[in-house]
C-alpha positions as CSV (number, residue, x, y, z in Angstrom):
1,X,0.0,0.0,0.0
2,X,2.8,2.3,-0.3
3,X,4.3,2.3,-3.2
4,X,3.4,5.9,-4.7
5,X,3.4,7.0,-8.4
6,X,3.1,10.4,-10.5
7,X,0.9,10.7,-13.3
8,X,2.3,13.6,-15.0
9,X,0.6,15.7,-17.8
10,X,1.9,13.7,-20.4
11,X,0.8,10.5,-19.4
12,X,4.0,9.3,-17.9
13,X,3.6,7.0,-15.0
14,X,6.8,7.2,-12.8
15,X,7.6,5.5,-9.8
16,X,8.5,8.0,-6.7
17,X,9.7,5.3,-4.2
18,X,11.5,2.0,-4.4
19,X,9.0,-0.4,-3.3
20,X,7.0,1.5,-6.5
21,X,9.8,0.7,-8.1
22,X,10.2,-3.2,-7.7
23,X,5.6,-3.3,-8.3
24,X,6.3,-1.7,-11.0
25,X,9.2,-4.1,-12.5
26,X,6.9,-6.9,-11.0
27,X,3.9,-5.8,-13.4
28,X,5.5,-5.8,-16.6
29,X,3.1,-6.8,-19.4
30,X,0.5,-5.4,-21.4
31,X,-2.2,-3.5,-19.7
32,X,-5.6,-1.5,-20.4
33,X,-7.1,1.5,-18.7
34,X,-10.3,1.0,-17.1
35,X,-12.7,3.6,-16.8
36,X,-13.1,5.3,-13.4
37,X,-13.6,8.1,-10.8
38,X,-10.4,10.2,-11.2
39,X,-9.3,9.2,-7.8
40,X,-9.0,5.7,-8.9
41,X,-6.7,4.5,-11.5
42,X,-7.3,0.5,-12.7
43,X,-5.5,-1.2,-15.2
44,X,-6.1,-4.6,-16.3
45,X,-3.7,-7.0,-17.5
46,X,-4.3,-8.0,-21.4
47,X,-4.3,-11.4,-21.6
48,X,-4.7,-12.3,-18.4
49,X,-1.9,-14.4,-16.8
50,X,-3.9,-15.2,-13.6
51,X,-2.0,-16.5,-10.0
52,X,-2.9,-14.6,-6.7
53,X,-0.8,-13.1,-3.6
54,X,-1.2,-13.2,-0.2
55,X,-2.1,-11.3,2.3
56,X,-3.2,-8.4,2.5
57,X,-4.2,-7.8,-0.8
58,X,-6.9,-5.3,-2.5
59,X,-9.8,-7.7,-3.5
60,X,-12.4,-5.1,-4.1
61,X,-12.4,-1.6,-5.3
62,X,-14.5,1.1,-6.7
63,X,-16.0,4.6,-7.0
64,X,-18.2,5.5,-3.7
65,X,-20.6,7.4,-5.7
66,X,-21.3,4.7,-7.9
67,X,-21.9,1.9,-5.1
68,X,-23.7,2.4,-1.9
69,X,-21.2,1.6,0.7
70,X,-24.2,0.3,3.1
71,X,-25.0,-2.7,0.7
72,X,-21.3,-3.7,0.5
73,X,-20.7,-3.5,4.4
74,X,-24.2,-5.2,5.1
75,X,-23.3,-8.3,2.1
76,X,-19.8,-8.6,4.6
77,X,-20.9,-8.6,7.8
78,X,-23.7,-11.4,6.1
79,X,-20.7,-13.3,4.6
80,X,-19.1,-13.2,8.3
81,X,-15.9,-11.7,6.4
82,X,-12.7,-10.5,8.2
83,X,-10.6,-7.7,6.5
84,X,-10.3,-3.7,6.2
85,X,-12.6,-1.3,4.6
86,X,-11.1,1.5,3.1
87,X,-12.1,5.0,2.3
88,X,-10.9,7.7,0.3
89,X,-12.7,11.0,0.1
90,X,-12.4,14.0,0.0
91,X,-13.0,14.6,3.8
92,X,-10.3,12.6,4.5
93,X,-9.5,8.1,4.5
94,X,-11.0,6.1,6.4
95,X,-10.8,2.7,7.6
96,X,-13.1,0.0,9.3
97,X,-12.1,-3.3,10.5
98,X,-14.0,-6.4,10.5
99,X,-13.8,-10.2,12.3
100,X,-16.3,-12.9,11.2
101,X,-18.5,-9.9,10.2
102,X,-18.4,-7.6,13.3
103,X,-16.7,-4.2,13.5
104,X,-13.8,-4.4,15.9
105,X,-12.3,-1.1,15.1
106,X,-11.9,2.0,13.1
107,X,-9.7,4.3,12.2
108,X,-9.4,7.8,10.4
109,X,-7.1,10.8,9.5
110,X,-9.7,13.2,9.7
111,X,-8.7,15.7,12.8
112,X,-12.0,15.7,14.5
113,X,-12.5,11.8,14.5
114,X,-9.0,11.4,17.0
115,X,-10.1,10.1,20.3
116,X,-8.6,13.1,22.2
117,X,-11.5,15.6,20.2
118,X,-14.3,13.2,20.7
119,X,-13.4,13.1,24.5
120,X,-13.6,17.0,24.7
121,X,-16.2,16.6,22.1
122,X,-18.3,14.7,24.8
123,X,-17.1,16.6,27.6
124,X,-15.4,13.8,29.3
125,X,-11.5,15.6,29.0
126,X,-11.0,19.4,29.5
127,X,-8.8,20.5,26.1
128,X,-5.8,21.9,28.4
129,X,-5.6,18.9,30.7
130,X,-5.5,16.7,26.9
131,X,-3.3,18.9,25.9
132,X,-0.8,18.4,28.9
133,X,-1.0,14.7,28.6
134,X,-0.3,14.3,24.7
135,X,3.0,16.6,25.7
136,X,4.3,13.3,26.5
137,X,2.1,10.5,25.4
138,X,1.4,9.5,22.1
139,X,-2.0,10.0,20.4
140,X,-2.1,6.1,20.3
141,X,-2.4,5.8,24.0
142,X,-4.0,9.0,25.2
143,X,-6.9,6.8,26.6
144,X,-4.8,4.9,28.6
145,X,-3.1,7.5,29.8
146,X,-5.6,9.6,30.8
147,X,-6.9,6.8,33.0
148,X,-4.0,6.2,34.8
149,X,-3.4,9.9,35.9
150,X,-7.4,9.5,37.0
151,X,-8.0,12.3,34.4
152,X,-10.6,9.7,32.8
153,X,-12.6,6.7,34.2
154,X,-12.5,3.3,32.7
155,X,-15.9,3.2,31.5
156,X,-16.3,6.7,30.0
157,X,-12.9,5.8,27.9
158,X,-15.4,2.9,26.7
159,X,-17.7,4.9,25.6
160,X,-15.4,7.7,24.0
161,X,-14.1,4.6,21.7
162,X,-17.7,3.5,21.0
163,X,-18.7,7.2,19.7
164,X,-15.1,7.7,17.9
165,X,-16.1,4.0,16.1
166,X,-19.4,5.1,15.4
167,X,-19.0,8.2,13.8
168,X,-15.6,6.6,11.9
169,X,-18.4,4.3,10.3
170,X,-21.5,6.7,10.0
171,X,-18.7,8.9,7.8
172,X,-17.5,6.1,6.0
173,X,-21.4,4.8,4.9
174,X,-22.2,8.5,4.2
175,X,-19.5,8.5,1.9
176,X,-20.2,9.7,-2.0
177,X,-17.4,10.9,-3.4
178,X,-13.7,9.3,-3.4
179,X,-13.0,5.5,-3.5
180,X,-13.6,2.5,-1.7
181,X,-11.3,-0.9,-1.2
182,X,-11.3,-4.7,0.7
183,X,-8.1,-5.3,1.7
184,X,-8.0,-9.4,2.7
185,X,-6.0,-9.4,6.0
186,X,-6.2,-11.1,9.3
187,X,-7.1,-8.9,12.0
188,X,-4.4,-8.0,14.6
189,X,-6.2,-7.2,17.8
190,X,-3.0,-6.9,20.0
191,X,-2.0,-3.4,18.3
192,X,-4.9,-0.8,18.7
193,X,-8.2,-0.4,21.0
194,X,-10.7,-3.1,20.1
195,X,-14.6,-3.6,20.4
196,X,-16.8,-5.3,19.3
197,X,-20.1,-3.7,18.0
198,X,-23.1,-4.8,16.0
199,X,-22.6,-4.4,12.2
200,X,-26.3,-4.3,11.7
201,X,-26.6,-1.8,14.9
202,X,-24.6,0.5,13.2
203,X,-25.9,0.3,9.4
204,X,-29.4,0.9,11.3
205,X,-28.6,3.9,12.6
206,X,-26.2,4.8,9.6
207,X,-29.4,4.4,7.2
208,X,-31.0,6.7,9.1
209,X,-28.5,9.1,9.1
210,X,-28.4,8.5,4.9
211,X,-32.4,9.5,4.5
212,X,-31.8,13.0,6.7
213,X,-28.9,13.3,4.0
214,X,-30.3,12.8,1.5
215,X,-32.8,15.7,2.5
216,X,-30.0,17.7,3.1
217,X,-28.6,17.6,-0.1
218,X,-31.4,18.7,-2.0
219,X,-29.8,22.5,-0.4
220,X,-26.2,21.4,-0.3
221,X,-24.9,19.0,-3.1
222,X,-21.7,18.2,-1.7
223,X,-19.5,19.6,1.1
224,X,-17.2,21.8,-1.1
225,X,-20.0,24.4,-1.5
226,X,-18.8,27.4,0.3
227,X,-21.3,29.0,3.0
228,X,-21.7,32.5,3.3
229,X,-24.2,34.6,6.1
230,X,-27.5,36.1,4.9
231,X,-28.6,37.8,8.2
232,X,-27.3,38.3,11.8
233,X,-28.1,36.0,14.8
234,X,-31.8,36.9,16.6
235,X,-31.6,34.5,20.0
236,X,-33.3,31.8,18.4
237,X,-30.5,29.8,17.7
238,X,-29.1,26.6,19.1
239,X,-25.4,26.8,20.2
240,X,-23.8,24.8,17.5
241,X,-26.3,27.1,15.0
242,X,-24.9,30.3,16.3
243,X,-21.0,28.8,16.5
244,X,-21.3,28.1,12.7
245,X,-23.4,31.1,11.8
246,X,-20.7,33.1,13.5
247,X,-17.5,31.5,11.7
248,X,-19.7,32.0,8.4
249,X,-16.7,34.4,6.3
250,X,-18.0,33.0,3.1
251,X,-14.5,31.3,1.6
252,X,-15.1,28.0,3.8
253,X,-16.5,25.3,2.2
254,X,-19.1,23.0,4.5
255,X,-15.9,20.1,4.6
256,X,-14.0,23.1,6.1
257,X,-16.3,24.4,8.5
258,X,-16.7,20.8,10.2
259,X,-12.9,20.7,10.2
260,X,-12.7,24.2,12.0
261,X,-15.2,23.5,14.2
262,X,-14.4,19.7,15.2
263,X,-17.8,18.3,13.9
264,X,-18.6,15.6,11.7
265,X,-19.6,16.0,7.8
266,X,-23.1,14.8,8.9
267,X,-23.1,17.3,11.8
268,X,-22.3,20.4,10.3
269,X,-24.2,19.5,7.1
270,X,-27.5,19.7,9.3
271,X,-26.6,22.6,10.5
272,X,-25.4,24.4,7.5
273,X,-29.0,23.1,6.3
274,X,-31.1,24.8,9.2
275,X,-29.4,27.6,8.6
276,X,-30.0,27.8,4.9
277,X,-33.7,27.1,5.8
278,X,-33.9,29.5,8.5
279,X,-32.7,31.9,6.2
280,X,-29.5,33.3,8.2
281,X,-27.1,31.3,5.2
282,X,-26.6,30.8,1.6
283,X,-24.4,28.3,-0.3
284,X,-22.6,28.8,-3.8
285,X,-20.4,27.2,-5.7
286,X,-18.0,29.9,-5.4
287,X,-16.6,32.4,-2.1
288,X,-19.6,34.3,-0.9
289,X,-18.1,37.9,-0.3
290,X,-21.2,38.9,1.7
291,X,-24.6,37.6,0.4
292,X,-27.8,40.3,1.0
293,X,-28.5,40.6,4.4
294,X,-24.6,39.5,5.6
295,X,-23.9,43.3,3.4
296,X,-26.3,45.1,5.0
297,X,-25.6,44.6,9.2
298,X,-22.9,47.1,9.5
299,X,-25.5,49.2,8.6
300,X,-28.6,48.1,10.4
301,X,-26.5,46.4,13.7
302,X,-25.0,49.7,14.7
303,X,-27.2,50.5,17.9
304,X,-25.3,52.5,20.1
305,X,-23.3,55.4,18.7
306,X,-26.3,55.6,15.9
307,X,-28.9,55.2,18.4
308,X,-29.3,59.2,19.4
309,X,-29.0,60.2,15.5
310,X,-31.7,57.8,14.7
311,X,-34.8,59.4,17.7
312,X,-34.1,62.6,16.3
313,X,-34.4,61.0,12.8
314,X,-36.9,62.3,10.0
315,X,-40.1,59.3,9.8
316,X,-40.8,60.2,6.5
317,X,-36.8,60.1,5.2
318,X,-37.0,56.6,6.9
319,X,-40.5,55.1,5.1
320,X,-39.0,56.1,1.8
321,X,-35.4,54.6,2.1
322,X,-37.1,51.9,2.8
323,X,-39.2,52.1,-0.3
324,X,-36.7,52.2,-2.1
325,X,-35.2,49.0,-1.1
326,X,-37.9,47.3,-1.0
327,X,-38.9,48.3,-4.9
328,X,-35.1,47.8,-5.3
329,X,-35.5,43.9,-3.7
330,X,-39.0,43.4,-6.0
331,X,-37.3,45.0,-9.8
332,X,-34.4,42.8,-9.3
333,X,-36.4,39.5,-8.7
334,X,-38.9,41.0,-11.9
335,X,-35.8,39.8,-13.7
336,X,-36.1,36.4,-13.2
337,X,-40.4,36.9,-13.9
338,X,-41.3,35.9,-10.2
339,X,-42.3,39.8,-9.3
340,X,-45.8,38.9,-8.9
341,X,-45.6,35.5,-6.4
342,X,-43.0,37.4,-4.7
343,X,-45.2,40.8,-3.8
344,X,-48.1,37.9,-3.1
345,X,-46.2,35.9,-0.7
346,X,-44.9,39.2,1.3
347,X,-48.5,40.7,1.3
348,X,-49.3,37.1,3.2
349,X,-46.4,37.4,5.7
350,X,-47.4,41.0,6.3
351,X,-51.6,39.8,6.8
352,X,-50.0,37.4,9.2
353,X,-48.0,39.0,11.1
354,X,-45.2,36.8,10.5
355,X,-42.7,39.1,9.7
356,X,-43.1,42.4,13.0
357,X,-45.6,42.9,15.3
358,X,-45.3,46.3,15.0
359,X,-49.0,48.2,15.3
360,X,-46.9,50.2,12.4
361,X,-47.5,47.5,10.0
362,X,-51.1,46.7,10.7
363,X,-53.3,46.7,7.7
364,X,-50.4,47.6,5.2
365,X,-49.9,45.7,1.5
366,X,-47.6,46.1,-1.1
367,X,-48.7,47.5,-4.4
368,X,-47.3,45.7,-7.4
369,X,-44.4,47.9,-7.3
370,X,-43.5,46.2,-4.3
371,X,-44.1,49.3,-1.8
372,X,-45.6,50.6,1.0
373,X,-48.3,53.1,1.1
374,X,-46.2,56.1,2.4
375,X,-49.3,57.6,4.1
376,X,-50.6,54.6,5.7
377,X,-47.3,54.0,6.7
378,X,-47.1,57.3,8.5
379,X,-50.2,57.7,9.8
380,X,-50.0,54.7,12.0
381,X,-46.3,55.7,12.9
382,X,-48.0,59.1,14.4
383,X,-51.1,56.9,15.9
384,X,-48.9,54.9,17.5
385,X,-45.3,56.3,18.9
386,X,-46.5,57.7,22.0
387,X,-46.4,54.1,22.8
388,X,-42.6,54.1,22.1
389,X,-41.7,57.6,23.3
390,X,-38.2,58.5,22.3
391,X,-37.6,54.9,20.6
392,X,-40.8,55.8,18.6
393,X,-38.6,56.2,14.8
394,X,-36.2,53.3,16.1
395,X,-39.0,51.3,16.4
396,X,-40.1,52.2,12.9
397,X,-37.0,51.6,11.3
398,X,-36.8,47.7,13.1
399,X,-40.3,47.2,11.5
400,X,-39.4,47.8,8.3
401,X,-35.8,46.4,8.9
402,X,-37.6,43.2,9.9
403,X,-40.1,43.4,6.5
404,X,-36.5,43.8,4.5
405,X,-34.7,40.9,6.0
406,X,-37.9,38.8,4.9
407,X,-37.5,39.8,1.3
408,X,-34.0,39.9,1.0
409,X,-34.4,35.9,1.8
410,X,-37.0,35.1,0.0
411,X,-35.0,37.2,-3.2
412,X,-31.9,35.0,-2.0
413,X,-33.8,32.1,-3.1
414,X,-34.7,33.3,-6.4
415,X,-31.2,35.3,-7.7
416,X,-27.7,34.0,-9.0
417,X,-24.8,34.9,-6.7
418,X,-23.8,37.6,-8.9
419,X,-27.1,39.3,-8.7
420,X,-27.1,39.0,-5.3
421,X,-23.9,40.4,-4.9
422,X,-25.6,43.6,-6.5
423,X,-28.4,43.9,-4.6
424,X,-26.2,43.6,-1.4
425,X,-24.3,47.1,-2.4
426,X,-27.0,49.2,-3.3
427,X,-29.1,48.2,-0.3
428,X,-26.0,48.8,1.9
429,X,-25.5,52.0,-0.1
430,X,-29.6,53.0,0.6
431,X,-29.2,51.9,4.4
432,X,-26.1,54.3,4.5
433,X,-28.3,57.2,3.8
434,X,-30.3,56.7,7.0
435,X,-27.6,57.8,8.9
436,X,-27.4,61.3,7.3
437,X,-30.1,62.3,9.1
């Protein structure tokens, strides 16, 4: 397994060690290519000479995202096999181990499957006392270690193993990009942390975790979209939500955010997703320098230095920036011919009251222009701000700040990422003029 080859642009094929070397010399015949994913290379000798090895030796191979990984692992653990499972994707390689058709251990090179993360993932191990032990104790062994100096008890390190195995395999079975090999070799149980866990158990629970995927990428494709932020936290979020939301720059991909933030593919994938349908993110196939609402904060968030300026701000000056972004928001989703359901659904939201509470906002409707009645608008602001006193025009502008974040998400899910990036700078530029007054 390590013998390593270059492919260069010519179609060369050179040898870059000397075990390569000596498979190479080994080999010599005449072979074809097969085609494959193009992070598998398999050539078949022409004629075939037949004759076998031993072990270990590759017996299967083949593209994950041609095979479900779940059939293969459930025909093995049927067929009571014993040998290693390998992955290679994209998130990182992988590897189960199997005896008589039971998982016995797992193994992985992604950073957040070690068994030092998934302790202070669980909350078994404080990060500076893991920290201290690995100063002198190798990776391998941490577990043990950890015991010993009665940093860990013997059962909890049982159950960080368990979790570290499971989610090794639940990434492995979610697996749809990269490759995929059987390695025939006897199973050396001396050399690494052992268990012994139902096959079936797992798959059970790994199915499960496949269908919520599979949901999941009907919004995200594959983990190298890159995530950017639509709108500002609003207290509704769970903590791993708002610890994503937060990190959101827009040049991580989803892979990357789960690596920077020690969780899972799966994990962070369902929360990239809630997200997306909450409307706080947006994916692309390229950066995200801001995406609509993301653009706009600086000039909405500011609440204390801006504060003062905005009480002694003109109501009218307000309703019609406003206006204009929202006729702004409604021209540039004319473009793609949805004007019409888009002014429908945000005269429903508005009926509602799904989008402020604000007495401001009772009774109003956009015209097909996708405005507000300037009038109405104002006479309910007088009717109503002795209820706010000297908050009364901040309280209008967070009505209709909360009636533009609606339509900038629903526009989000209607417009390219250029066009979005458009309509991000000339709303910031309109919000800018509110604080000229």
């Amino acid at each position: 397994m390590n013998a390593r080859f270059r492919v260069d642009s010519r179609g060369q094929l050179t040898p870059e060690n000397a075990e390569a070397q000596r498979s190479l010399s080994a080999m010599a015949g005449s072979f074809y290519l097969l085609p494959t994913s193009p992070d598998l290379l398999c050539f078949v000798r022409s004629p075939s000479s037949g004759g076998r090895i031993a072990p270990p030796r590759v017996v299967l191979a083949g593209d994950a995202a041609g095979f479900p990984l779940s059939d293969l692992i459930a025909f093995l653990a049927q067929s009571r096999w014993t040998g290693v499972i390998r992955v290679h994707a994209p998130t990182g390689e992988r590897t189960i181990s199997m005896k008589d058709g039971e998982v016995r251990a797992a193994t992985s090179d992604d950073p957040t499957d070690r068994l030092g993360e998934v302790m202070v993932r669980l909350g078994f191990v404080d990060r500076n006392k893991l920290e201290e032990v690995l100063k002198d104790t190798p990776p391998s062994k941490v577990g043990r270690a950890l015991v010993e100096r009665g940093l860990l008890q013997a059962h909890d390190l049982f159950k960080c193993l368990t979790y570290q195995l499971s989610e090794i395999f639940h990434a492995m079975v979610l697996t749809h990009e990269g490759t995929f090999m059987l390695v025939d070799q006897p199973i050396d149980e001396r050399t690494a942390h052992t268990l012994q866990l139902s096959t079936q158990s797992l798959l059970m629970d790994a199915i499960r975790k496949i269908d919520e995927m599979a949901h999941f990428r009907k919004r995200i494709p594959h983990g190298r979209m890159y995530v950017g932020r639509k709108r500002p936290p609003d207290g509704k979020l769970e903590d791993a939500e708002a610890r994503v939301l937060a990190a959101l720059t827009g040049d991580k991909t989803v892979f990357e955010l789960g690596q920077a933030q020690k969780m899972s593919e799966f994990d962070v994938t369902k929360v990239v997703f809630r997200l997306l349908e909450g409307g706080y993110a947006m994916v692309a196939d390229k950066p995200v320098t801001g995406g609509l609402t993301a653009a706009v904060d600086a000039a909405v968030a500011p609440a204390g230095r801006a504060e003062a300026r905005l009480q002694k701000g003109d109501p009218q000056h307000v309703v019609r920036v406003f206006n204009l972004i929202f006729k702004e928001i409604r021209d540039e989703v004319a473009k793609q011919g949805m004007e019409r359901e888009f002014v429908v659904a945000a005269n429903a939201a508005l009926a509602g009251e799904a989008l402020s509470s604000s007495p401001v906002l009772q009774g109003q409707e956009f015209d097909d222009s996708g405005v507000l009645s300037e009038d109405t608008l104002l006479a309910g602001f007088f009717r109503t701000r002795d209820q706010f006193g000297m908050e009364a025009v901040g309280s209008l502008r967070k009505a209709l700040s909360d009636v533009m974040f609606f339509l900038l998400f629903q526009a989000g899910e209607l417009l390219e990422s250029r066009a979005d990036e458009d309509l991000a700078r000339r709303v910031k530029e309109l919000l800018a003029t509110l604080e000229q007054t």
